[in-house]
Phi, psi and omega in degrees: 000305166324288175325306198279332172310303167317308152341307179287313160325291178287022214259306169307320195278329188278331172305340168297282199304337173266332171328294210275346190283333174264352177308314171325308184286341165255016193292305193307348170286337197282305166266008179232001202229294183298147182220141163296319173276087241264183204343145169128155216300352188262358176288151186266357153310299188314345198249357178252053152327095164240130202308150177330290221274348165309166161230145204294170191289158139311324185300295176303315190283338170289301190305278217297017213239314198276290181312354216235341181270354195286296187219165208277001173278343170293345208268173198265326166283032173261131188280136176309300179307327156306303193309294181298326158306293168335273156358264179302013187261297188311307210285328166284331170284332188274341179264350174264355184292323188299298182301345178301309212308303186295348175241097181342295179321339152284345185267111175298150192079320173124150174312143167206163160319307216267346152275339199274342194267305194283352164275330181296318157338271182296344178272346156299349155287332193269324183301302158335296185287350188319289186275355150322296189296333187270334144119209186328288201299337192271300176319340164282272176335338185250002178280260198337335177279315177304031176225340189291065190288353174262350165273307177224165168344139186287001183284336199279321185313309181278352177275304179318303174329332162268034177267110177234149214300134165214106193217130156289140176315137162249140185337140164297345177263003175272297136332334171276329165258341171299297203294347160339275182293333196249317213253340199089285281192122191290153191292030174211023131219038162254312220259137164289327222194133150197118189298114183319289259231116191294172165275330179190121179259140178231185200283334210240342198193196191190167198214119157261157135288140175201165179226116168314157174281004162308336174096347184331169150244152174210167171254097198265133166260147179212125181307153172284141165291141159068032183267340193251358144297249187338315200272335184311324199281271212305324179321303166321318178300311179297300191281002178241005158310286157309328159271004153310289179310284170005270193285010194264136216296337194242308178292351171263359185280110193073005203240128166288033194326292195308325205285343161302312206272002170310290204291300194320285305221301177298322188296288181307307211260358167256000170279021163234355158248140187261359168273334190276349178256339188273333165287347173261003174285314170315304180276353173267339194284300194303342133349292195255010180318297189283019168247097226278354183257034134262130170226169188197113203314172180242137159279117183280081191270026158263014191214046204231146169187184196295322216229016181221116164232140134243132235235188186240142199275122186237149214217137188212225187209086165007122176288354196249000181254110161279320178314298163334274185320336190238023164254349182251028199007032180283140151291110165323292174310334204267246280282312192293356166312265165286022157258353153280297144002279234279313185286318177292292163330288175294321190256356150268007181247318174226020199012057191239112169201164199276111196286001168220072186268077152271166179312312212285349185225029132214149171226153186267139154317157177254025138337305201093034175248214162235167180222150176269176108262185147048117186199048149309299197253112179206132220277173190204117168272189126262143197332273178303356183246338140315308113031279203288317218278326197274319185286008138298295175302349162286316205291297207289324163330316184229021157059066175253065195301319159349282221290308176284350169276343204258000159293309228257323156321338191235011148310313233111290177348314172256104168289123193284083166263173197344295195243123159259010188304297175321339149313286182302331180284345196257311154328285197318308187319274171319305169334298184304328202231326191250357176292326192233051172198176173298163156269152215234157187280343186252034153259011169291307207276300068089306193259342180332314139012267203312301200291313163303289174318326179306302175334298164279305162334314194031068192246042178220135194214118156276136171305162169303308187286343188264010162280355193248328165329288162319301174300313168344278199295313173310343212261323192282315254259308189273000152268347164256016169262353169266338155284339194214098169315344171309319212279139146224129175319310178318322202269006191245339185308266191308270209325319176295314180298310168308314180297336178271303190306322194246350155221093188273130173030060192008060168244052173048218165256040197277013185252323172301357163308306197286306182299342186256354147310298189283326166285003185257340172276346169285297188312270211310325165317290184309311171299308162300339181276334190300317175315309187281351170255345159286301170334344186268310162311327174293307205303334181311309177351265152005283187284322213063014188267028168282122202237170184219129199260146125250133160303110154221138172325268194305324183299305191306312193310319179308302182274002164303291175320291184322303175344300171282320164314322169291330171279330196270349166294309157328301185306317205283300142010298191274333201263349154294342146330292184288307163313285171302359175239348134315315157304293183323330177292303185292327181282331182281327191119343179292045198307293214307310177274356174297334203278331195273009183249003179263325169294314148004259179338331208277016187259321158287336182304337202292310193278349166299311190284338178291314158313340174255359133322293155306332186263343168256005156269006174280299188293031110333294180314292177000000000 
């Protein structure tokens, strides 16, 4: 067993060694081509205008021509069955890297945290670079994930969170016949000027400059070729992937799998129509009509198609080049400000809001307001899940934990098992102590209990629809901390929610009207009901089926403990059993049943050791 597991070892590691031998081999794409940055006035790209009839440098048609050649899902002969090989190559080296993790016995030298954290590191890097290589669906997918801190370890989360699009630019003349083929009209009798050489290549497209003949400046997107022949493969792939994690006894245990990969799935496949992204820019720009400090490019839909969008070129200042920002003399705090606003706004007020606010797709104005882009991927609350949400953010406003656990509860969010005290005290607890001050160390031991309980229980479920909630709110929670080390949501949080609570769709104070209605119809509900559950209780009473749970902590833990002790005893018991009676066998002469009565042993050795694994993660707990 040992032999073959090492085997299987090294076998991951020459996959290490070839992963990184091709990450190398595209670096010259990398530093000379990709560029990050999107639309805007501080990029030195935005000034390299070239007439339609131009022809692009030698240079340049070499870098897309050497980049395009990178990797093998780009390639034209690549086969679905290569494809599902790749895939399943990853997805099986990443479940024995897991299953590794967890077995002491494998860590040279003997275990320790500070080795466990630095193999979960690198293997959050090799995941990271894994799906770089498989490209666009993974390169989505793992964007999307990097905010999922209840699915996986914070090392993998935070290496994901830096998974940024490394894709290669496709030829200009490729670009040249989709806009043809999608528009009617070869691109030199749409366009006066339209620059060969994008502005920005991502994973799902690429971006050019151009100029109407009209004198417009617009920015034209153009779909990746043969992108919706790939995601058809990998999505399939993807979805028997999700009903894996789905059934699996220990990773599918609270998890919504199928219903992440239903919405990713729903995510992906309308972000490959740019008219349905050109429609949600039209419905993101009219939001905001009456604010004058959001803008949002105008689509120009007569230069418009599933796979061609243009859009009006609004020219701004990367949100993440602060130098830039404080030489154009804009407030940094102000900008992280409204840009929690800008958020808060769109999903409590009409629940339309944009689900990938990363740097690259806002930027500041030069006013000092923000402008948005790229509004492929974008979320949609309903009415009553908008409801639920404000009556969190009131709870937390008014550091009510009762009032945010029975939201998230009729959210989802929280699965209602037996006892939620430990819920609600651990809520209350964080409200009380970490919304408006640092966190202090000698508030661990205070929630620890609460915290154990959570643990085991595990009664936070995130839904499918809160993944994109969830990335939204982490990626502004870190942009607006990269503008104002300062910043906290909570402080930009209440006030807007009170403001909303008390003036909603200018109607005065009837919705705080309507909540204290409505919390007055509950009481008077519970009151009129009160009679009739003590009479239910006397009859229990009565009857003797009344039972009475007393809690205790330490008691569960104890007998928890015992418990396993007594099965590992059972174990230890059967598996010297077997063991001695194989030496007996074996001494009789008797190898062939002697060798099957050591395999045997080998299922209590086994279950022995994951028991003592459990019994020393109880006594941990203490």
């Amino acid at each position: 067993m040992l032999v073959l597991l090492k085997a299987i070892a090294l076998l991951c590691e020459i996959a290490n060694i070839k992963n990184f031998f091709l990450y190398h081999t595209v670096s010259f794409y990398q530093t000379t081509f990709n560029k990050e940055t999107r639309v805007s006035a501080a990029s030195p790209d935005s000034q390299k205008i070239l007439d339609y009839n131009s022809s692009p440098s030698k240079r340049s048609l070499e870098t897309l021509e050497s980049a395009k050649k990178s990797y093998r899902w780009n390639k034209k002969n690549y086969s679905h069955t290569r494809r599902r090989i790749d895939i399943w190559t990853f997805v099986f080296t990443l479940s024995f890297k897991l299953w590794r993790n967890n077995r002491k016995w494998t860590y040279a030298g003997g275990y320790s945290e500070a080795k466990a954290v630095v193999r979960r590191k690198a293997q959050a890097v090799w995941i990271k670079e894994s799906l770089l290589d498989l490209g666009p669906t993974f390169i989505k997918a793992g964007q999307l994930f990097s905010t999922r801190a209840d699915l996986f370890s914070a090392e993998y989360v935070t290496e994901l969170s830096k998974l940024q699009d490394r894709v290669p630019a496709f030829s200009y003349e490729q670009v040249s016949a989709i806009i043809e083929d999608e528009l009617g009209r070869p691109v030199e009798k749409l366009f006066q000027k339209f620059d060969p050489i994008p502005l920005a290549a991502a994973s799902l497209g690429q971006v050019h400059k151009a100029q109407l003949a009209n004198g417009d400046e617009v920015v034209v997107k153009i779909q990746r070729p043969g992108l919706k022949q790939l995601f058809t493969i990998d999505l399939g792939i993807l979805k028997q992937i999700a009903n894996y994690f789905q059934n699996h006894p220990r990773w599918g245990k609270g998890r919504d799998w199928s219903g992440i990969y239903e919405e990713c799935a729903r995510i992906l496949w309308e972000e490959t129509d740019y008219l349905n992204e050109g429609r949600n820019a039209d419905t993101f720009r009219r939001n905001f009509r009456d604010e004058d400090w959001v803008k949002v490019p105008r689509v120009y839909w007569k230069y418009a198609s599933p796979k061609v969008l243009t859009l009006e070129y609004l020219p701004g200042i990367k949100i993440s080049h602060y130098e830039a920002i404080e030489a154009a003399g804009l407030d940094r705090a102000n900008l992280a400000k409204l840009g929690a606003k800008a958020y808060l706004y769109q999903l409590l007020n009409n629940g339309f809001f944009h689900a990938d606010p990363h740097p690259g797709n806002i930027a500041a104005s030069p006013d000092g307001g923000l402008i948005f882009y790229d509004f492929g991927m974008m979320g949609q609350i309903k009415n009553n899940i908008r409801e639920k949400l404000m009556d969190t953010l009131f709870g937390i406003a008014q550091k009510d934990g009762t009032l945010v656990v029975d939201s998230l509860i009729e959210l989802g969010a929280v699965v209602p098992t037996g006892d939620l005290t430990p819920v609600k005290r651990s809520i209350q607890y964080m409200l009380d102590n970490f919304m408006d001050k640092p966190f202090e160390e000698q508030s661990i031991d205070a929630i620890s209990e609460d915290l154990f309980e959570i643990a085991y229980g595990q009664p936070f479920r995130f839904p499918a629809t809160f993944t994109f909630v969830m990335r939204a709110f982490s990626t502004l929670e870190g942009v607006g901390k990269g503008l104002d080390p300062k910043f906290n949501f909570m402080e930009v949080a209440q006030p807007f929610a009170m403001q909303i609570m008390t003036n909603s769709n200018g109607n005065g104070g009837n919705t705080i009207l309507d909540e204290l209605g409505r919390q007055a119809a509950q009481v008077g509900s519970s009151a009129l009901g009160l009679p009739r559950r003590i009479e239910d209780t006397i009859d229990k009473l009565e009857r003797g089926d009344l039972r009475v749970r007393v809690r205790s902590l330490e008691s569960e833990r104890v007998l928890r403990r015992l418990s396993a002790i007594q099965l590992g005893t059972n174990y230890t018991i059967l598996l010297s059993t077997l063991i001695l009676s194989a030496t007996l066998l074996f001494t009789n002469g008797s190898k062939i049943v002697a060798a099957i009565a050591l395999c045997v042993a080998v299922i209590p050795g086994w279950s022995l050791l994951r028991l003592r694994k459990k019994i020393d993660r109880i006594d941990r707990m203490f």
